[in-house]
Backbone bond lengths (Angstrom), bond angles and torsions (degrees), N, CA, C in turn:
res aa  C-N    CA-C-N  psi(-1)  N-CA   C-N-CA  omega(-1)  CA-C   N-CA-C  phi
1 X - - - 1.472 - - 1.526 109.67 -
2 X 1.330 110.69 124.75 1.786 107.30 171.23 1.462 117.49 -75.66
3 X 1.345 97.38 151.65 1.527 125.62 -164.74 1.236 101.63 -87.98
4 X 1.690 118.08 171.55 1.638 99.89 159.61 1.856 81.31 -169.11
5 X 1.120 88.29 153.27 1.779 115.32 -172.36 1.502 116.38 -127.50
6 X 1.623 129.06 148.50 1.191 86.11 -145.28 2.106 70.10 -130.85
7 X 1.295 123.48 144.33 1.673 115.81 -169.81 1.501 95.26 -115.91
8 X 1.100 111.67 177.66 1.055 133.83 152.93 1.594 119.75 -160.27
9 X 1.791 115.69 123.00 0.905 129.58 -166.13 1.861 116.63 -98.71
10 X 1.142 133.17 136.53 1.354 132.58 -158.72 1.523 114.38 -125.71
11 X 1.382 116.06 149.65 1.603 126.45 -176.21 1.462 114.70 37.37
12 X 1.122 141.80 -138.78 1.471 143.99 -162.41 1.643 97.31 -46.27
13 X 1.786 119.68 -46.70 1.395 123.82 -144.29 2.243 99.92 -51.72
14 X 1.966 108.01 -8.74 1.431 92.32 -157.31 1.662 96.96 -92.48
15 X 1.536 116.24 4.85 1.404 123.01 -177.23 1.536 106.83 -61.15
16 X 1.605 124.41 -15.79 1.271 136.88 -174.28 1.316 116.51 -93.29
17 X 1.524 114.66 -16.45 1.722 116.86 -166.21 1.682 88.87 -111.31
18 X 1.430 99.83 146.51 1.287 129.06 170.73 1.912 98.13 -50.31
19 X 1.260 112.62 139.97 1.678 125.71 179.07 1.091 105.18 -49.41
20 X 1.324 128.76 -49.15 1.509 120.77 -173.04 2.115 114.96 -58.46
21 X 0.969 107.90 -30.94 1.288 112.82 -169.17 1.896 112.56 -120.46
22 X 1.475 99.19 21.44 1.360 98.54 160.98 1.956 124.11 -77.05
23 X 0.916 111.50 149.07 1.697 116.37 156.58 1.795 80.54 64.57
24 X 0.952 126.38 23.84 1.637 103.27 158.59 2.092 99.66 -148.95
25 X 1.300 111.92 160.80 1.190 137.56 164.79 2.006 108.39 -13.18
26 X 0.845 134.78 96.05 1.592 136.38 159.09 1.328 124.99 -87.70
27 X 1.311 117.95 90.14 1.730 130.47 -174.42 2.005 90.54 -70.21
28 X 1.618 101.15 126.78 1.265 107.85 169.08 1.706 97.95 -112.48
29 X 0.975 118.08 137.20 1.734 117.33 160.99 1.506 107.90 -106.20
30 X 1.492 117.89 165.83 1.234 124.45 -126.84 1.622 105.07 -179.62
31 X 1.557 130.91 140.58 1.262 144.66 166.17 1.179 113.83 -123.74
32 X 1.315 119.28 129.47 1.776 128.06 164.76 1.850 90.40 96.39
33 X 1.596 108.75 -128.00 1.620 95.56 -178.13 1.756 82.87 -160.48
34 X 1.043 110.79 97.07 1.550 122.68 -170.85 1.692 107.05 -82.98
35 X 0.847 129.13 153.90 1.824 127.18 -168.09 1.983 93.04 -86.78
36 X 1.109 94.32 139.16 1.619 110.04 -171.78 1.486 106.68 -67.43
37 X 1.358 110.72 -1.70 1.877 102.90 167.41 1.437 101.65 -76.05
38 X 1.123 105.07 -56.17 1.703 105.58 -177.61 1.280 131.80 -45.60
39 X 1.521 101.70 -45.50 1.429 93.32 151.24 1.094 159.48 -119.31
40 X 1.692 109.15 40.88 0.813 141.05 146.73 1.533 121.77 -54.11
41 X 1.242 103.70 -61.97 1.705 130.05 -174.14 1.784 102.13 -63.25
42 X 1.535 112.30 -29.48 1.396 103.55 162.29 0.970 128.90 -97.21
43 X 1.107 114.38 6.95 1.855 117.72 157.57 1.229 118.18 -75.83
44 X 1.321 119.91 -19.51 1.468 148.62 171.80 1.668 115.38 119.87
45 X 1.113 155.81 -42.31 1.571 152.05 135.78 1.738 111.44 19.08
46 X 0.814 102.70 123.47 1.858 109.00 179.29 1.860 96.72 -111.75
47 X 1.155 89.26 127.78 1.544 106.63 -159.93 1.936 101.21 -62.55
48 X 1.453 102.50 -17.73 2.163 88.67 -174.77 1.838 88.92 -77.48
49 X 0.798 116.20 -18.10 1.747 100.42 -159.38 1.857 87.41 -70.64
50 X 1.247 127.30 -37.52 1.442 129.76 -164.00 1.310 126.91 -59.05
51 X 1.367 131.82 106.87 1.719 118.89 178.58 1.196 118.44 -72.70
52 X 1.438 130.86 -56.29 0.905 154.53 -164.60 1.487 130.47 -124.12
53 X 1.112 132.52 117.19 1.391 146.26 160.39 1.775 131.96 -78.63
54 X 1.237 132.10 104.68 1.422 117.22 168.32 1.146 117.65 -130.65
55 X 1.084 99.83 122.95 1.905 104.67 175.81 1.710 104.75 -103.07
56 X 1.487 116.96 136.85 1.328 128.40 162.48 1.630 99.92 54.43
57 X 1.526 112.72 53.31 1.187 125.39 -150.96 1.804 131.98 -3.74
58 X 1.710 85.24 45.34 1.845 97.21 147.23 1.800 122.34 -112.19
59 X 1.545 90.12 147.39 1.697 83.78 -175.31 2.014 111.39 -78.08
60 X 1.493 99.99 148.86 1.217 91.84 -175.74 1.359 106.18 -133.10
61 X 1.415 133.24 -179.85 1.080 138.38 166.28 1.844 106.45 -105.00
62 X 1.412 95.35 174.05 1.094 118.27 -148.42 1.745 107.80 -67.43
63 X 1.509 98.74 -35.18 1.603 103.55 178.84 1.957 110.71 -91.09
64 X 1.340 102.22 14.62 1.778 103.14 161.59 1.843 99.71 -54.35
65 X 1.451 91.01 140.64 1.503 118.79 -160.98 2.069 79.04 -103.56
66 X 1.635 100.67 113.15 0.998 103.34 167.13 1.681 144.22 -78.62
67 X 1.190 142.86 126.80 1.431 147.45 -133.19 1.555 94.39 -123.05
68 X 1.693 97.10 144.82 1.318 112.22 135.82 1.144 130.09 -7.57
69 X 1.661 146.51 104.79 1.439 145.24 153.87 1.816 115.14 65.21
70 X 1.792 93.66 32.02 1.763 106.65 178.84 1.664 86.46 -75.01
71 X 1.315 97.10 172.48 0.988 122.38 -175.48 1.803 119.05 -141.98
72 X 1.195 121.87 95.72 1.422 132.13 -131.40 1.782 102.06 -119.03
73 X 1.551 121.58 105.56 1.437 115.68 152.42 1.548 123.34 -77.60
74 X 1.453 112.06 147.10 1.493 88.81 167.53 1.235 95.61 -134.21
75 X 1.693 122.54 162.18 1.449 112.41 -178.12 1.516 107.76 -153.11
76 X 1.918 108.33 144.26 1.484 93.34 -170.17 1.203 121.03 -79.67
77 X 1.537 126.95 -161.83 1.060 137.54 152.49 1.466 99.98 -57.50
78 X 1.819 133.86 157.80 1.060 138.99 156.83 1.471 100.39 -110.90
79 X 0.937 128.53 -45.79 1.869 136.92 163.64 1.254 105.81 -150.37
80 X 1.659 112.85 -178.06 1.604 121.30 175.34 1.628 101.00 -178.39
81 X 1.446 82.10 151.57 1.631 87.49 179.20 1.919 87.83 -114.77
82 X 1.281 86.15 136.42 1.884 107.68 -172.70 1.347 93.19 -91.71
83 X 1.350 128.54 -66.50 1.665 135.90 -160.74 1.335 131.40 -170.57
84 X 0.938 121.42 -156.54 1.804 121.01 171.02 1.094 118.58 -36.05
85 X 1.722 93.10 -87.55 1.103 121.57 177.30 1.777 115.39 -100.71
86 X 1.197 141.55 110.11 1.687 124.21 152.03 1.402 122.15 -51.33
87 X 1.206 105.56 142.16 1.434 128.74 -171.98 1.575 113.97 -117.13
88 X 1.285 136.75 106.70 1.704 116.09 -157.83 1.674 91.93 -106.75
89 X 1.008 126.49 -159.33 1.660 162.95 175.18 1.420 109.38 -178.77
90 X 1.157 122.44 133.16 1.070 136.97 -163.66 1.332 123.57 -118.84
91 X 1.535 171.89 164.46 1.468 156.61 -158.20 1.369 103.52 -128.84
92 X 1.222 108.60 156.88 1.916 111.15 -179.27 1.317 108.85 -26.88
93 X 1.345 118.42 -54.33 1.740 135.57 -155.05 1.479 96.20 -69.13
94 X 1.272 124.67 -33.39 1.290 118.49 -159.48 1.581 137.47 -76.54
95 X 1.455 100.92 4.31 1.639 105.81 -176.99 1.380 148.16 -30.96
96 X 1.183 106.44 -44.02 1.215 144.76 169.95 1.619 118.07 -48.90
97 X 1.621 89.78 -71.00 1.365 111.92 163.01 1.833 112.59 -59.21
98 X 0.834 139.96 -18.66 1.262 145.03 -174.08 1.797 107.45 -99.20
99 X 1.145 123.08 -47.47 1.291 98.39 152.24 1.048 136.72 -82.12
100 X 1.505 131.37 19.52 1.362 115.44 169.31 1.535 98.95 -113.73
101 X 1.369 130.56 -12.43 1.379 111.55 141.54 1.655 141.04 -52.01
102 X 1.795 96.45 -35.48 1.288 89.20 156.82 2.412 126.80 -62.87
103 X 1.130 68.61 -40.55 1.458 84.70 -170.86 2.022 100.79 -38.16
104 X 1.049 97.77 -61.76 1.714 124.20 168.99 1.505 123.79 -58.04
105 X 1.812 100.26 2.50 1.668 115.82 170.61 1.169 110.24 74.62
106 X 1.449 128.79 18.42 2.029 125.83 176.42 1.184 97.54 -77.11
107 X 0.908 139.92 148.14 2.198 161.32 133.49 1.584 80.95 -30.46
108 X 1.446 123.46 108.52 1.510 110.68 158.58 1.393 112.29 -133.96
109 X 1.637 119.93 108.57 1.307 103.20 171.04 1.499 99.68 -92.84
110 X 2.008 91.19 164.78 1.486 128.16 -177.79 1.159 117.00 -159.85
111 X 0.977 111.13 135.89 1.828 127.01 162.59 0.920 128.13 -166.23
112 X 1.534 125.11 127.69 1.414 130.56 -157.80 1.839 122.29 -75.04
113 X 1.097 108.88 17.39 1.382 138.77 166.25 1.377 128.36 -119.12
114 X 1.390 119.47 7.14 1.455 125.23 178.19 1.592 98.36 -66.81
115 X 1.813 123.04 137.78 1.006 98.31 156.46 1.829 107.77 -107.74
116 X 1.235 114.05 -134.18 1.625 102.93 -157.40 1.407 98.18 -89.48
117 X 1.514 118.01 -51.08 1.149 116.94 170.61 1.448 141.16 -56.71
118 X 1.389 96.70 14.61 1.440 120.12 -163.84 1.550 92.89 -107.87
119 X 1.487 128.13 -50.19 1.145 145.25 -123.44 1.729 69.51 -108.32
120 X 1.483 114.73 -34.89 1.773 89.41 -164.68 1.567 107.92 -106.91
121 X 1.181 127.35 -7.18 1.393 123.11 147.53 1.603 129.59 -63.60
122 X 1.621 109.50 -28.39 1.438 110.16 -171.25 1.932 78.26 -84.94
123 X 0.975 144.25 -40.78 1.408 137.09 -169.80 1.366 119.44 -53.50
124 X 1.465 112.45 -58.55 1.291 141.54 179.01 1.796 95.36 -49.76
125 X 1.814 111.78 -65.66 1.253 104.97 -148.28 1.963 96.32 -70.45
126 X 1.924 113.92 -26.35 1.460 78.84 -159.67 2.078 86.34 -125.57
127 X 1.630 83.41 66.44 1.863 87.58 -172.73 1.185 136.10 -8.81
128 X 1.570 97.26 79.20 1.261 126.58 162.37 1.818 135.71 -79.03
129 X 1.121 123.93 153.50 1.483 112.11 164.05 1.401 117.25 -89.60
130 X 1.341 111.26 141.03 1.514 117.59 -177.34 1.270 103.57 -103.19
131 X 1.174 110.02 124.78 1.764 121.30 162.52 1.105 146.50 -113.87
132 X 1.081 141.00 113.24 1.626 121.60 -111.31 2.114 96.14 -168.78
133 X 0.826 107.47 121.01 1.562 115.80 171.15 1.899 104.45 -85.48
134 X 1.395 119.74 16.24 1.295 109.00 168.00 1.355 120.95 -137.50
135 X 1.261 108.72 119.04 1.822 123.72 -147.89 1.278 96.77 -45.06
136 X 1.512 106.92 -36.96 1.930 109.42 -139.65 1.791 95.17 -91.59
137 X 1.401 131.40 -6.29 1.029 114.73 159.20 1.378 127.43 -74.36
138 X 1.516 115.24 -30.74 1.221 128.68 173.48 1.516 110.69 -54.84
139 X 1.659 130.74 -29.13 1.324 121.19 174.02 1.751 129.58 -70.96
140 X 1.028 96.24 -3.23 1.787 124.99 -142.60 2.180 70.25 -68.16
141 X 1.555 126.89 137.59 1.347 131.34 -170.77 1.653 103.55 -71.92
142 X 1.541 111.62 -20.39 1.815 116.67 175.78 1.435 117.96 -76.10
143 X 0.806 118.52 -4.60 1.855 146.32 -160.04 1.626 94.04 -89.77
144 X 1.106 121.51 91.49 1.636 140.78 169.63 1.748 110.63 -63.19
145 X 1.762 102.23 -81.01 1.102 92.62 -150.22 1.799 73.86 -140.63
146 X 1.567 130.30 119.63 1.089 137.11 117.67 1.303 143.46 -154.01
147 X 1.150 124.99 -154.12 2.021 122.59 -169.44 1.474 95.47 -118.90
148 X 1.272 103.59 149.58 1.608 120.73 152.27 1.515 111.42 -103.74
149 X 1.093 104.81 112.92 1.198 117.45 168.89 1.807 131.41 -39.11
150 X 1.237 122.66 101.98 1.923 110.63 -173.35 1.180 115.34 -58.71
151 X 1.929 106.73 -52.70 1.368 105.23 -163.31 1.580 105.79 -114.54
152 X 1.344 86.88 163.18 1.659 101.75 -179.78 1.570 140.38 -85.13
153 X 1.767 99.71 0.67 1.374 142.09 175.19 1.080 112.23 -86.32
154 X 1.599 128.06 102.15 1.382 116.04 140.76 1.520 127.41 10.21
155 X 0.846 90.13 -104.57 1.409 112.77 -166.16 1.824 92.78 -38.57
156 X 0.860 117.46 -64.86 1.699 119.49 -166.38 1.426 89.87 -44.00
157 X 1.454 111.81 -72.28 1.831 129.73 -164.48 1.801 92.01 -31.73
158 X 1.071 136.49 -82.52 1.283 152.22 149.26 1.790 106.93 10.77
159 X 1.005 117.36 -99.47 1.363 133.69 146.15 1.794 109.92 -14.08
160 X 1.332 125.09 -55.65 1.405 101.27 -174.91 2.031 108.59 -93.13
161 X 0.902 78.55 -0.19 1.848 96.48 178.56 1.221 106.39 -68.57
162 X 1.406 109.95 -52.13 1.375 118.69 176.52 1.649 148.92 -74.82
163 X 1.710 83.55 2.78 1.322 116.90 -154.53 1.284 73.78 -131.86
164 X 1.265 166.22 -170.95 1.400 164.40 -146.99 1.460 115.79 23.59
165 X 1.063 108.57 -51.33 1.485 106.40 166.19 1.306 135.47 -124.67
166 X 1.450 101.99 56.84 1.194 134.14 170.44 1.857 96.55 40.68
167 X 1.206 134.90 64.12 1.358 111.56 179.77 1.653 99.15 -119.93
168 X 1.249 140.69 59.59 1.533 148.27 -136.66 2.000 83.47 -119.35
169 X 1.218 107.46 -52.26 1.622 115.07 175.65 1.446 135.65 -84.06
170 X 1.463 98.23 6.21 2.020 119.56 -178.37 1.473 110.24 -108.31
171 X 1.269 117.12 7.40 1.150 114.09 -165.14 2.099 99.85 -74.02
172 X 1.605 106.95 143.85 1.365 97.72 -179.53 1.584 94.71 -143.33
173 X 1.267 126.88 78.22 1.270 111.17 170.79 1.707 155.73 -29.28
174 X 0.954 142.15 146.50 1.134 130.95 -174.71 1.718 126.61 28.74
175 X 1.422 100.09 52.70 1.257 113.25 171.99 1.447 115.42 -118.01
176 X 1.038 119.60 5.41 2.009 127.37 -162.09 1.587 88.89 -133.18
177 X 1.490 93.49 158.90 1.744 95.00 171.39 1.534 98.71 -106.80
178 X 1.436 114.96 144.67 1.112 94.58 -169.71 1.441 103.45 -104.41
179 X 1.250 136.07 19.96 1.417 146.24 159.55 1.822 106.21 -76.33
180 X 1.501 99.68 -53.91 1.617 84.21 -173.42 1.583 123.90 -133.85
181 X 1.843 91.15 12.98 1.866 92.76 159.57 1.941 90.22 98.67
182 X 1.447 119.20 -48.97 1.539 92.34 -172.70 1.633 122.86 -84.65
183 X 0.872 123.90 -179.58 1.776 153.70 -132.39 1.855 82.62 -77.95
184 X 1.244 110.80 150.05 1.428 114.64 176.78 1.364 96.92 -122.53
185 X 1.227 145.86 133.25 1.435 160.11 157.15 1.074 113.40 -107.16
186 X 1.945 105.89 151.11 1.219 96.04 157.98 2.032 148.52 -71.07
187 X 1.192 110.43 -162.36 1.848 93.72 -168.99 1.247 97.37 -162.70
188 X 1.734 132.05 131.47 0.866 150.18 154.26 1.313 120.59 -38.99
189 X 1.503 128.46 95.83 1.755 121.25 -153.70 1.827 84.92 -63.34
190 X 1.219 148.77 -39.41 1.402 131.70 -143.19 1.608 99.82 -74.08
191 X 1.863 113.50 -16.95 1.416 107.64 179.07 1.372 114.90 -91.44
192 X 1.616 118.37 -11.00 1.614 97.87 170.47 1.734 105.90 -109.51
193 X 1.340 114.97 46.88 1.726 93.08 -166.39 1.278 98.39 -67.27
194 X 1.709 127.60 -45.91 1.365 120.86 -167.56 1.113 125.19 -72.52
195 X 2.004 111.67 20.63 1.621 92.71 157.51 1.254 107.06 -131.54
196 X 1.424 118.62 28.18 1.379 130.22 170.95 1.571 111.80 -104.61
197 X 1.427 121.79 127.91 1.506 130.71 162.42 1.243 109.26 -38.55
198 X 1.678 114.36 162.87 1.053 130.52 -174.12 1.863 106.75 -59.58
199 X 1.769 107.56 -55.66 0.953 102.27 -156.02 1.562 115.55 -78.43
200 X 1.521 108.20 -13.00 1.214 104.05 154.49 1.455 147.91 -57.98
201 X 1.246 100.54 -32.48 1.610 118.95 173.97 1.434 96.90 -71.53
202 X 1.153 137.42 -36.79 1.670 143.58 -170.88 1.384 113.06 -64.90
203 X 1.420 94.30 -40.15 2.309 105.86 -177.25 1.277 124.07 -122.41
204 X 1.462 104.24 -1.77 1.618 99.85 -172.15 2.001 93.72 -122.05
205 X 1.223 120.18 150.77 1.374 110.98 169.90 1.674 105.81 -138.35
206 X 1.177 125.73 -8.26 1.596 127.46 165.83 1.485 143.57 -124.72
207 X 1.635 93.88 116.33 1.605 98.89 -138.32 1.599 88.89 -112.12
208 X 1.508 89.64 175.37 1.702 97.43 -173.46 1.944 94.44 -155.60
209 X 1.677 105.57 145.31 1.173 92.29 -149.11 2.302 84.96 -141.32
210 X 1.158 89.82 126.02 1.782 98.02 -177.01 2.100 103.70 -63.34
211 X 1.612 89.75 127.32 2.038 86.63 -155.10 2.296 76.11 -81.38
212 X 1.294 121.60 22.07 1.476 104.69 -178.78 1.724 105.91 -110.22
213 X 1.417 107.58 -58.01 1.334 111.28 -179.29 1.480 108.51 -98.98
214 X 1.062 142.34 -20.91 1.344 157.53 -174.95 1.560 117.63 82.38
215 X 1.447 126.47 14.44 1.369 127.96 163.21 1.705 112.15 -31.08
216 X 1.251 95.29 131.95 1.521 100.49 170.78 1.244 110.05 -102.23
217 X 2.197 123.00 138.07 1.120 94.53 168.24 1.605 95.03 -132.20
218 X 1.364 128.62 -170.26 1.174 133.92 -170.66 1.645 114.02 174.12
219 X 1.614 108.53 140.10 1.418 105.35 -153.90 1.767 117.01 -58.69
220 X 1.143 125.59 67.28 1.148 110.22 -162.69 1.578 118.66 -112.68
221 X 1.164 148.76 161.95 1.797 153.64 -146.27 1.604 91.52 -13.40
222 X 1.590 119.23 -59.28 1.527 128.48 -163.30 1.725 92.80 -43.66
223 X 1.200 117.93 -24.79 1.678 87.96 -142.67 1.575 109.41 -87.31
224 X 1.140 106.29 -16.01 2.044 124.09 164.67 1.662 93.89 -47.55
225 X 1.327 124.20 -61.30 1.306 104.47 168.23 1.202 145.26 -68.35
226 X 1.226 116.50 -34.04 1.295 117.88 151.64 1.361 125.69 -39.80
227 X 1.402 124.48 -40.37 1.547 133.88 166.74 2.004 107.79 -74.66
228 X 0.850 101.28 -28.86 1.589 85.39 176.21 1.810 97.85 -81.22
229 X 1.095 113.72 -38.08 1.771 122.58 -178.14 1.505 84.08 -34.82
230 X 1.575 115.98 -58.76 1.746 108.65 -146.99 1.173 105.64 -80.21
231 X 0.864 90.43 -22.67 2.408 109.07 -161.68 2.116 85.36 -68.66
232 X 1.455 122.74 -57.56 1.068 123.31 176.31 1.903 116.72 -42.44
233 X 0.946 103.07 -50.78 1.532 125.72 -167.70 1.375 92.80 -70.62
234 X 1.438 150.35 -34.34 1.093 148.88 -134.74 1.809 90.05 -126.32
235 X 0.760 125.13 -31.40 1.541 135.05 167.53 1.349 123.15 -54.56
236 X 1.207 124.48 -39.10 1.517 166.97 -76.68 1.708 98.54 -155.66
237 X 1.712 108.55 -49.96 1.284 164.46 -129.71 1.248 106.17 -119.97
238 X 1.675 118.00 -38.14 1.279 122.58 -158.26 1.445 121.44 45.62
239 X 1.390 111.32 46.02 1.788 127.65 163.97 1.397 106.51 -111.76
């Protein structure tokens, strides 16, 4: 005889359920007593976005062996502080979003050739967050700690990144390259003159130079945008 359990999913967690069955009660049925990640994750929910679990209002973990006529909350993260420092990985789609985390001083790897299993071994081995606009990587059982992305905007993606994991007070500007992720320092202009234009050497005199790929950068027309970029993001933020 089939079983059936009856959930209810809370705040962001209903961005995952089909419209018809958001913000109200979802009866799952069920054979044997399957662990409540599973079926969770087939209701559609990817188990890192999840804080909290309660069945028959006790909290449970993820491998509770699900029952007969339980009765199941689930609830997201609202923010969190992970650690020191955050560490991201980022998904094909995510470029965009990946340099303006660098821009904002996050550890962000990217490359437009990562495939998934790539994205969750380099995560796993140097515990990173994965961020990812595709639900179904987020289910994958090696999958620790990351976000699915809502929106498809910069600027938003940015903004709810920062707001998920509490990083509103880590911000360190212009310290990352945002082409290739390493450390930007400063640089003695007399050692790069010969790869700087004339008119640069003429108006600009303090440079800063990526110690990975060697990009040079220096405050020049771009950087008014770059400051409205942040000034936007920080708005966004309510700072």
């Amino acid at each position: 005889m089939a079983k059936s359990a009856t959930f209810l999913f809370h705040g962001s967690l209903n961005d995952f359920l089909l419209s018809s069955k958001r913000r109200k009660p979802v009866v799952y049925t069920f054979d044997d007593t399957p662990a409540i990640k599973h079926a969770i994750e087939t209701i559609g929910v990817p188990h890192p976005e999840i804080d909290v679990i309660r069945v028959n209002n006790v909290a449970v973990d993820f491998y509770y062996s699900l029952q007969d006529e339980d009765i199941a909350e689930v609830f997201p993260f609202i923010s969190s502080h992970q650690k020191e420092e955050e560490k991201f990985i980022l998904d094909v789609h995510l470029g965009k979003l990946a340099k303006a985390l660098r821009l904002f001083g996050f550890d962000s790897y990217y490359e437009n050739d990562y495939s998934d299993n790539m994205i969750i071994e380099i995560a796993e081995a140097e515990n990173r967050i994965i961020l990812t606009r595709d639900r179904n990587l987020l289910k994958h059982k090696l999958v620790k700690t990351a976000h699915w992305l809502r929106s498809q905007n910069v600027d938003e993606q940015l903004a709810e990144v920062i707001k998920r994991f509490t990083l509103r007070n880590k911000f360190k500007f212009f310290k990352r390259c945002v082409e290739c992720n390493g450390k930007i320092l400063p640089v003695i202009k007399a050692d790069i003159l010969h790869l700087l234009l004339p008119k640069t050497i003429l108006y600009y005199h303090d440079f800063f130079q990526c110690s990975n790929c060697r990009r040079i950068y220096w405050r020049g027309s771009h950087y008014e945008q770059i400051q409205n970029f942040i000034r936007r993001t920080e708005a966004k933020l309510g700072g």
